[in-house]
N, C-alpha and C positions, 0 to 999 in steps of 0.2 A: 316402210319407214314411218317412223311418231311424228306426228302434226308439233308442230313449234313455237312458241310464243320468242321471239328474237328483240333483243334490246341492244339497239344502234345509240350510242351516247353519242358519238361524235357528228351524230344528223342533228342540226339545232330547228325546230319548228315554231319557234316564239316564245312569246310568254304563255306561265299558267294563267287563265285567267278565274275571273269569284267563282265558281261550280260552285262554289261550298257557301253560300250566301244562302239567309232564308227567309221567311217569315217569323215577327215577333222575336222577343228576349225573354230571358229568362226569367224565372217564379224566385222573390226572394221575400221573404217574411221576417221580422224579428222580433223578440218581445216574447208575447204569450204564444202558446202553437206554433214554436219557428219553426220553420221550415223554406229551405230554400237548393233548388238546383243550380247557384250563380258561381258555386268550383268549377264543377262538371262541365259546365256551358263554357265558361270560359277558356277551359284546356281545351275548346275547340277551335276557339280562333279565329271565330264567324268572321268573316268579312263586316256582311252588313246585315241587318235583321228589318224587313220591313215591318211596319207595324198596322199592316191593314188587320180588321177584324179583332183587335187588340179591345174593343169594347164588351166582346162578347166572353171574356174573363174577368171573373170578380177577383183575381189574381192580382190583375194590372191594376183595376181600378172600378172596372165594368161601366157602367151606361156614360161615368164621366170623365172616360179615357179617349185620347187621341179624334176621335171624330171633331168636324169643324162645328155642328149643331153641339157639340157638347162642353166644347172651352166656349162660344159661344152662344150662349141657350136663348136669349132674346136678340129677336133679327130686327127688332126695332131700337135697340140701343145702339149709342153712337161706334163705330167700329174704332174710332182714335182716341178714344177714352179705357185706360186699363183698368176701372171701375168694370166694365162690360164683358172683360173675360175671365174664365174660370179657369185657370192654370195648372194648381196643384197637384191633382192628381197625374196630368199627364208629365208632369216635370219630374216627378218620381220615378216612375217608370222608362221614360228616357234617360235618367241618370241612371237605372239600373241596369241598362243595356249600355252604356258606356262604364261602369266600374265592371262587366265582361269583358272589356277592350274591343267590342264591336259599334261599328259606326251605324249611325239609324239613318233608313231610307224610306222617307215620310210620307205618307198616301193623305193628303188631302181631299176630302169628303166623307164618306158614312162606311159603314159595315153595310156586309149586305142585308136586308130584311125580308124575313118568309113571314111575318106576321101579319093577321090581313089587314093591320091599319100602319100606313107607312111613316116617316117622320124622318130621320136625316136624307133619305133617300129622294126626297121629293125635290124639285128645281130651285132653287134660291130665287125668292120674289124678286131680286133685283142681282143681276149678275154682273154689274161693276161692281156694288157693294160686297157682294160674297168675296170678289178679287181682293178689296182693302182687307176683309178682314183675313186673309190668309197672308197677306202682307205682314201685317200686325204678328201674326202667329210667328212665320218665317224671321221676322226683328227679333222678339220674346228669343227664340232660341237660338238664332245667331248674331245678335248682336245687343244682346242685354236689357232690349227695352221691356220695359214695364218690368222691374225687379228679377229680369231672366238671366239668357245666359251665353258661352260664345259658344257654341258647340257647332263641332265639322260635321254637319248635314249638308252635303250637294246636292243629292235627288230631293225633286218635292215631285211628287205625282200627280195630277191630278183626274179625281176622280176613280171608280172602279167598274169594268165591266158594264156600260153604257148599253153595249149594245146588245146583254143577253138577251131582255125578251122584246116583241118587234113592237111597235108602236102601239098594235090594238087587243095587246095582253091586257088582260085583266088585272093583272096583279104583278105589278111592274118590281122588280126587286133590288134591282140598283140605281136605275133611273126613270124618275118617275115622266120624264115627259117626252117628245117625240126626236128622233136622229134628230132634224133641221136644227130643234132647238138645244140642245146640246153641240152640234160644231160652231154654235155665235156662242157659248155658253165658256166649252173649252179655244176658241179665240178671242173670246176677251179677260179670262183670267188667266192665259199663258202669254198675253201680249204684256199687260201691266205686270205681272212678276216680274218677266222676265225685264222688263225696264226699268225699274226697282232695284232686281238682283242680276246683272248681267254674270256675274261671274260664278252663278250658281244654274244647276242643271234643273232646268223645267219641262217636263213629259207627262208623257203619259200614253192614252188613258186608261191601259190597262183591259185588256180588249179583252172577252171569255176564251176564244179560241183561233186561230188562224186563217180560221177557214170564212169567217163573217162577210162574204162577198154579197152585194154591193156595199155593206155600211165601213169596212175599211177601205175603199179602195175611195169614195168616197169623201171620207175623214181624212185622208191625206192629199184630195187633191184639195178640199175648200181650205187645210191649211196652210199648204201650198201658195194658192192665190192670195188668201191674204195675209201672207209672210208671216205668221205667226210662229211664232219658236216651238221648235222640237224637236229636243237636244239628247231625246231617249224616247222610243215606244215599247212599253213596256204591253206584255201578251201572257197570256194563260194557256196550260195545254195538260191533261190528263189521259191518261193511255197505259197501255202494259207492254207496249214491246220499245227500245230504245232506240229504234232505227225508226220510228214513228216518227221521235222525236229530234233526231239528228233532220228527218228530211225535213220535218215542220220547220227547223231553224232556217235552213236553204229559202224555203218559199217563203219563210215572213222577211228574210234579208231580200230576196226579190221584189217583192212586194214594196219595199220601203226603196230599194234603187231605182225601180222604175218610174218612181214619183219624183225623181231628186234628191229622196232624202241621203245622199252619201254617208252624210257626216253623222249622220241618226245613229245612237247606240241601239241596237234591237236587246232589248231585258228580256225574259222568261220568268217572270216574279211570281208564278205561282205555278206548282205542279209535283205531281206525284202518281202511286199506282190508279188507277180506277177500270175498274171492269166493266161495272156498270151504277148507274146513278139510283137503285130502286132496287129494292127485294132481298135476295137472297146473292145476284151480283154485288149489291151495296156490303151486305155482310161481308160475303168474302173479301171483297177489297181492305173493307177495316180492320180483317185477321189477315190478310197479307201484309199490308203496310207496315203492324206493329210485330210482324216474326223476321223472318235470317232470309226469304223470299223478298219482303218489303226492300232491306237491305243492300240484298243482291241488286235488287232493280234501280236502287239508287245512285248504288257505284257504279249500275253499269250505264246509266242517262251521263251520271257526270262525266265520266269519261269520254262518251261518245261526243258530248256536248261542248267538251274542249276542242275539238278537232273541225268543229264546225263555225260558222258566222254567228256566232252568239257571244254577248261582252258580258252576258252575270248572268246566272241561273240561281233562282232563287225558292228552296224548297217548302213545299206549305204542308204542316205549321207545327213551329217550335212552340206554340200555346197548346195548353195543356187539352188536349182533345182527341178523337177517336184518329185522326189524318196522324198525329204526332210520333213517327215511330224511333222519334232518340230518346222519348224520358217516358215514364211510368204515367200515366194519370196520377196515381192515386199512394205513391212511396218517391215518386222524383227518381229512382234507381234508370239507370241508362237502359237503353232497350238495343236490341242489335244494330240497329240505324247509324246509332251512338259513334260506333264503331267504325261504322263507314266515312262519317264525316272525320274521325279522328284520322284515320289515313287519307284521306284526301289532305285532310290542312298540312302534313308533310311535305307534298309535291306541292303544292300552294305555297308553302314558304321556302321551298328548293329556287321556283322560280323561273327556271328555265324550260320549257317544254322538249324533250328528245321523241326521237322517233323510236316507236317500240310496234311491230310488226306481228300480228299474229293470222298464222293459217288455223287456227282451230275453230268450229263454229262453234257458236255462242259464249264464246269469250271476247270480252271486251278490255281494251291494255288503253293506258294513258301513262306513259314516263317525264321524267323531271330529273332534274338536275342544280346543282347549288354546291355552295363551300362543302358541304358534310358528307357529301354524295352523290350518288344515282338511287330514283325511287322508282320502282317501277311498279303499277295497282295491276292486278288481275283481275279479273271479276269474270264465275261461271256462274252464269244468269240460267240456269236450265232445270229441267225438274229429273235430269238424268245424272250419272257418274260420268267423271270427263278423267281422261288422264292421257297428257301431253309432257316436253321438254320444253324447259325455260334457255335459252341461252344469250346468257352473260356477259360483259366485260371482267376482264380479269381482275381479281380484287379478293376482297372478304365480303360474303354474302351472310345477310340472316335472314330468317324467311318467318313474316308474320300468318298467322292465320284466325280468317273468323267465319266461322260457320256454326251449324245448331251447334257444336260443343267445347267452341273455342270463342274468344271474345278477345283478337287480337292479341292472338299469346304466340309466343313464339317458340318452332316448331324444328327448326332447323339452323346452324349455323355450319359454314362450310367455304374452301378457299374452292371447291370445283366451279368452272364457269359453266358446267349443262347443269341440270337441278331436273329429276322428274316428279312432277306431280299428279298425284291421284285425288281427286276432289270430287266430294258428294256434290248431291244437286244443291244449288243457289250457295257459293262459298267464293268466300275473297282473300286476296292475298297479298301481301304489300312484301316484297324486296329491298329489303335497305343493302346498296352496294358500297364499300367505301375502299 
């Protein structure tokens, strides 16, 4: 008997939640040389785009975009004086990711630096001070001060990746000083926001990977004891296989209940394919990421990542770079990724999660449901040919398809409720039932 991919609509599993969230907004230009991907981006529906690493594109704005050293560049200026910050740039480009219809999810601190002389990355001389001036920033863009603006930002982040390298690295890259002084660092700039903004979400820190034991385990209990808010912990994870990451999500939600934290949102704000960090792994990963392989592996994380204790996954990076496998570097044209995220934002704005069941390995299902329909995404993440039954509620089917020769085009339309599919290695599918 044929292995089966089975779509239960009447099992309700929740809500969809952001899968389809990422890093950074969109490239738009006008004038002389325009050019801009802010159609394209926007027929996607982002949820939310963080803007970590957003300096490292002369796109956005570069050295004097979004970092906190970079609105403000003298640490010796008064922090309550709007003389002292430099706005513009980063106000542009936040509004460019809001005329996309996606909401920004603000990383307060630096990019990260491999340069051997460091400079946002380093400790803030005075760490109540650094707190006012993100104060200040946080006013600027939700509540108008200093000639700003109202805009719906909840997440502020703070901080990135604290804990990549250990205290007696050489060449520290996102934070320049030791664990200790970073947990008084991030509790007293998450204690004063968050008393300023109570009704806004303050987290972080943005941890490199899951696995960072003792320095998260740690960092939640010193947060813990001195009640400092954390209302989201947001985490990093890179890998190739999707049950990787489905289990990573388990053990960072453990992780964070065994400290109290219940109420804590667990984010995933940054991740994608990687094989390996160096060499001829590094390459391959950068030609996975940006072909119909990258793809595959993204619908099939999102997917898996819905079904698990995870509140937003967020994919790195919509900025125009080697990691970016939805837009061209160098034409803006969509890439196969594209694709992937355009079928997810369907069952994202369907809304309801259904149970969809499949015995086939390496297929990964995530369905939905809404006014319009049943969506149901397939995704065969494998470098073999797969071919299995779809079965259906009764209805009208049509059957998208994206793999190397298809770019979500559609392939089938049919009132049968079984459907068999033959699919090349790394190919996805999206079911619209209505």
């Amino acid at each position: 008997m044929m292995k089966a991919v089975i779509v239960n609509p009447e099992t309700v599993l929740g809500k969809i939640k952001p899968m389809n969230a990422v890093n950074n907004g969109p490239f738009h230009k006008e004038g002389a040389q325009a050019r801009s991907s802010l159609k394209d981006y926007a027929a996607l529906e982002i949820p939310y785009a963080r803007n970590h690493d957003a300096a490292f594109s002369s796109n956005y704005g570069g050295e004097h975009t979004v970092d906190v050293h970079a609105i403000f560049p003298d640490f010796s200026k008064d922090p309550y004086s709007p003389e002292s910050y430099d706005f513009p740039v980063t106000d542009n480009y936040l509004q460019t990711i809001e005329k996309a219809g996606t909401k920004v999810f603000y990383r307060l601190g630096s990019k990260i630096e491999h340069g051997v002389k460091k400079y946002g990355t380093l400790p803030p001389p005075d760490f109540e001070k650094w707190a006012v001036i993100c104060e200040h920033i946080i006013r600027h863009y939700t509540e108008g001060w200093a000639n700003g603006f109202h805009m719906d930002i909840a997440y502020w982040e703070i901080w990135n990746e604290p804990e990549l390298d250990k205290d007696d690295s050489p060449s520290k890259r996102c934070w320049g000083g030791t664990a200790e002084e970073f947990f008084e660092f991030y509790i007293i700039a998450a204690k004063h926001l968050k008393a300023c903004f109570p009704h806004l979400k303050i987290g972080g820190p943005s941890v490199s990977n899951p696995f960072r034991e003792p320095w998260i385990e740690t960092f939640l209990k010193k947060v813990k004891e001195a009640n400092a808010p954390l209302d989201f912990f947001s985490w990093h994870l890179y890998g190739r296989d999707p049950e990787y990451f489905s289990d990573s999500v388990i053990l960072m939600r453990q992780k964070l209940d065994a400290q109290g934290f219940y109420d804590t949102e667990s984010i995933l704000n940054e991740w994608n394919y990687v094989r390996g960090w160096s060499g001829d792994f590094l390459t391959y990963s950068i030609e996975t990421i940006i072909g119909m392989k990258g793809a595959a592996f993204t619908a099939a994380v999102m997917s898996v990542c819905q079904s698990v204790p995870l509140d937003m996954l967020m994919y790195y990076d919509f900025r125009l770079c080697s990691f970016n496998g939805a837009f061209d570097f160098y034409t803006l044209r969509p890439r196969k990724t594209y694709y992937a995220f355009h079928m997810f934002k369907k069952l994202y704005n369907a809304g309801t999660q259904i149970e969809v069941l499949s015995e086939v390995d390496k297929v990964y299902t995530v369905g939905a449901k809404g006014e319009d329909g049943i969506y149901t995404l397939i995704t065969h993440y494998s470098d073999d040919m797969q071919e299995f039954e779809v079965k259906l509620p009764k209805g009208c089917h049509e059957v998208f398809l994206l793999d190397e020769t298809h770019n979500e085009e559609s392939i089938l339309k049919t009132e049968d409720n079984t459907i068999n599919l033959i699919l090349r290695p790394n190919a996805v599918v999206l079911i619209e039932s209505r």
